[in-house]
N, C-alpha and C positions, 0 to 999 in steps of 0.2 A: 714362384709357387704355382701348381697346378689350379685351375680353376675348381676344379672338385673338390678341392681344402678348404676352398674360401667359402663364408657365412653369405647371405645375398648382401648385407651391407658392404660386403668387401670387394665384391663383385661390382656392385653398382661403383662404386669410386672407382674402378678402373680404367688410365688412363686409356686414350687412342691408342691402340697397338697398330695401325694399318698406315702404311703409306702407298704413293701410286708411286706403279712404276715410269720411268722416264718415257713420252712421247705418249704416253697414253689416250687414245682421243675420243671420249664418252658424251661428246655434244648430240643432244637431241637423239639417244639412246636408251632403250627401256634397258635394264635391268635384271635378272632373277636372283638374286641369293639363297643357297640353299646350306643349312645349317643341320647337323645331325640330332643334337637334342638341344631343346630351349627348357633354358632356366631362367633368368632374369631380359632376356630379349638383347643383355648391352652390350653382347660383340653383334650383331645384327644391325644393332641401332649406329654405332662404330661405322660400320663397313656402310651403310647404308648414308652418315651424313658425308665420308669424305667422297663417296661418290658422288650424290648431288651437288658436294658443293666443286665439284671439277667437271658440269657439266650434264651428267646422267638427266635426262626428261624426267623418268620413274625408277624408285626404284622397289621391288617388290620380293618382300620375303619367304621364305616355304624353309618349316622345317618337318624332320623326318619324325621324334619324339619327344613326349612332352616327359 
């Protein structure tokens, strides 16, 4: 289901969708994420833990619409 269907409750329950790709190597790496429109921040937030926890220094969000 599109995220646009879903209520913000349903939204927030949404699993990890992200994974890294193979050899990846974000050790002592800043970051930017940039997201076209923010609704509940949880795919940002998503993208943003499995990156730190594989390394990334910072990581730092920018989206385009609220």
């Amino acid at each position: 289901m599109p995220q646009s269907k879903k209520d913000r409750q349903a939204r927030l329950r949404t699993p990890q969708p992200f994974k890294m790709a193979p050899n990846t190597i974000l050790a002592g790496r800043r970051v930017l994420l940039v997201d076209d429109i923010y609704t509940t921040g949880r795919t940002m937030r998503h993208a943003a833990t499995l990156l730190l926890e594989n390394g990334a220094k910072s990581v730092t969000g920018l989206t385009l619409a609220r």
